[in-house]
N, C-alpha and C positions, 0 to 999 in steps of 0.2 A: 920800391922804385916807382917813378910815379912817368907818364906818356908824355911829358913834357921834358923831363932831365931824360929821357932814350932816346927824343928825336920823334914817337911813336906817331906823334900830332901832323908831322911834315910827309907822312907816308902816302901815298895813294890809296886808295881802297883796296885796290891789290895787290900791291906791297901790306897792307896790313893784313886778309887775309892769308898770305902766303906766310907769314910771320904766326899767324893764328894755328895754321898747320904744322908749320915746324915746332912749334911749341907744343900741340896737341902730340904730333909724334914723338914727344920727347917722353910724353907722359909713360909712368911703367904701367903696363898692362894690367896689371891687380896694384888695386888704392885702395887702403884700410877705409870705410864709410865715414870713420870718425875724422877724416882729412877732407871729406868736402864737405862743405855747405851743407845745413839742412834746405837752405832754400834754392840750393842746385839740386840736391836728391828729391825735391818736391817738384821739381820744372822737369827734371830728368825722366819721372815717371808720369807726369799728363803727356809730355809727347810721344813716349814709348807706347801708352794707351791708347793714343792718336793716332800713332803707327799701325798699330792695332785693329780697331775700330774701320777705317777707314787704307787700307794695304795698297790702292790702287791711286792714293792721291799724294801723290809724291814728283819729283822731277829729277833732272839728272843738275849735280853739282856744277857742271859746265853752261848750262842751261839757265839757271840761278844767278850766275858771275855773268851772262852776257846781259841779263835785265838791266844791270846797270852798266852796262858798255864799256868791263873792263876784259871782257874776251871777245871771241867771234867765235 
């Protein structure tokens, strides 16, 4: 399916995140490795590293969505 036959292009920023989420909560909890990406499992574990490294530099997801001025 492609972001232009869904409609996904006409969305707002946060109608698309919002859409990112319900799709993410759709996902089942345990996913065989061999179903994602090698170069999702590659991005997955520099930022979990990142997470890591650095535990104090982070933000609240509300906070993230007002930068661009689709919350308050």
């Amino acid at each position: 399916m492609m972001v232009k036959e869904l409609g996904i292009d006409r969305l707002s920023v946060l109608e698309k995140l919002t859409l990112i989420e319900e799709i993410w909560d759709s996902l089942p909890e345990n996913v065989q490795t061999d179903e994602i990406p090698e170069w999702h499992q590659k991005e997955l574990a520099k930022r979990l590293s990142h997470a890591k490294a650095f535990p104090h530099d982070k933000k609240p997801w509300r906070e993230a969505l007002a930068r661009y001025g689709e919350v308050s």
